[in-house]
N, C-alpha and C positions, 0 to 999 in steps of 0.2 A: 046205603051205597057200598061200604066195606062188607058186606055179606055178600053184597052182588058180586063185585069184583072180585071176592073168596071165591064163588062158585064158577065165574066166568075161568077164574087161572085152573082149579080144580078140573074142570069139564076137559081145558084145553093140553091139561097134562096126561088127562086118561088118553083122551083122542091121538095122541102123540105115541102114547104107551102101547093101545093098541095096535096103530099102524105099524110099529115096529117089531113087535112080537108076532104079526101075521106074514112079516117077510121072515121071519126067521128060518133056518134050518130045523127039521125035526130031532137032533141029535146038536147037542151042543157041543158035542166032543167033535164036531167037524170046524170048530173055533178054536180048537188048541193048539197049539205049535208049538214045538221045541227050539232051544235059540240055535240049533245047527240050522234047522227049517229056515228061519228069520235070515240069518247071510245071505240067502241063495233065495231070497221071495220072487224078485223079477223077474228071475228064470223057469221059476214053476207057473205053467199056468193055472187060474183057480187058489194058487197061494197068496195072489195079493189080494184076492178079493177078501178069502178068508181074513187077513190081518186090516183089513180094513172093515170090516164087519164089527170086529173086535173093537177097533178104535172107535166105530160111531157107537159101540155099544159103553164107554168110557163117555161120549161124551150125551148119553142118556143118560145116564148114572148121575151123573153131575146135574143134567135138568131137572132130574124126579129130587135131587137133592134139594135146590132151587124151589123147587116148586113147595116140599116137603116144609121149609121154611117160610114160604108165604103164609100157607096155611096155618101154621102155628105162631106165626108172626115168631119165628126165630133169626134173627137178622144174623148172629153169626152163621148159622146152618145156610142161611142165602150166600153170603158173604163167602163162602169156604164151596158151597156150590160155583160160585160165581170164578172165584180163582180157579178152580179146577176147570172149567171153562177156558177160559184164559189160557190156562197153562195148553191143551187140547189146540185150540184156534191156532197156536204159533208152533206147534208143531209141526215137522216138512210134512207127518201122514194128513194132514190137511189139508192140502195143496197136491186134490187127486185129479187137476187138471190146469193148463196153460193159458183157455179160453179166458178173453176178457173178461166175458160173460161171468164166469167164475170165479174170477178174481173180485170179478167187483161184489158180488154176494160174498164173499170170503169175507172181505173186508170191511164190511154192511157189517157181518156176525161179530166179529171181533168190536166195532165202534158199540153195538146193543151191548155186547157183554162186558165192558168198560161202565157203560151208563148203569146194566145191574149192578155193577160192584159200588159204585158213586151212590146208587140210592137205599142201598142196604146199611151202607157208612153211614149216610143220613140215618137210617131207623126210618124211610118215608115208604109206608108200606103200597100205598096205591100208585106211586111211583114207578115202585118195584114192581108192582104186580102186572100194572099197563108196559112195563119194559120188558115181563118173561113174555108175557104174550106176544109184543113185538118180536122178539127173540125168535120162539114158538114158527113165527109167520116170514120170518128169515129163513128157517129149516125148511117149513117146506116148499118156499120158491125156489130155493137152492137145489134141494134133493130132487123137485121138479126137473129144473132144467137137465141136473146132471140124467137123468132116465131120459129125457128128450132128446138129449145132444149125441149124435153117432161120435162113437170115438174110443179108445182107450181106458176103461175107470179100471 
């Protein structure tokens, strides 16, 4: 059963990994920005997308951490993925829209990512690893809707 749910969290990281690196830009350096850039983002168009690229690219970083820590049953490395998360979820670049709709997925992300951090304190590995997945299935109802939704991202 722990080997299954190793390789179920493993598969659901890479699928994640990939989808994300297929939307990339071919040039990374179209991610960087200077903080005179950063004052003035709303006003440039294609600025905030850029800075928001960057930030869901902060809170991959923290998944693959996550996930990085299932796999080796590293509970702080979950745990420290998990804040980092946390810290991500309550930041205002998370809130790249006013619709209910995405609020309520906001707040969906942030309650899983509470429950990761709860079950990594435990050391309850299948715990964790059914809550990154849940996680996992958060992101992409979310990132769903916001590609669905006409409006402002």
């Amino acid at each position: 059963m722990r080997r299954n749910v190793c390789c179920l969290a493993l598969m659901t990281g890479a699928l994640f990994a990939a989808t994300w690196l297929m939307r990339q830009p071919a040039s990374q350096a179209d991610d960087k920005t200077d903080s005179k850039d950063k004052t003035t983002a709303e006003d440039k168009p294609g600025v905030k997308k850029k800075l928001l690229r960057a930030f869901m690219h902060k809170k991959l970083a923290a998944s693959q951490s996550v996930l990085e820590g299932l796999v080796v049953e590293d509970f702080d490395l979950v745990a420290e993925g998990a804040k980092q998360l946390d810290v991500v979820a309550k930041g205002a670049e998370f809130m790249v829209s006013k619709d209910p709709t995405y609020i309520d997925h906001a707040n969906r992300f942030r309650r899983v990512v509470e429950k990761l951090s709860k079950e990594a304190k435990e050391k309850r590995l299948d715990g964790a690893t059914l809550t990154y997945v849940d996680m996992t299935i958060r992101c992409v109802e979310c990132h769903k809707h916001v590609r669905d939704t006409p409006g402002d991202r």
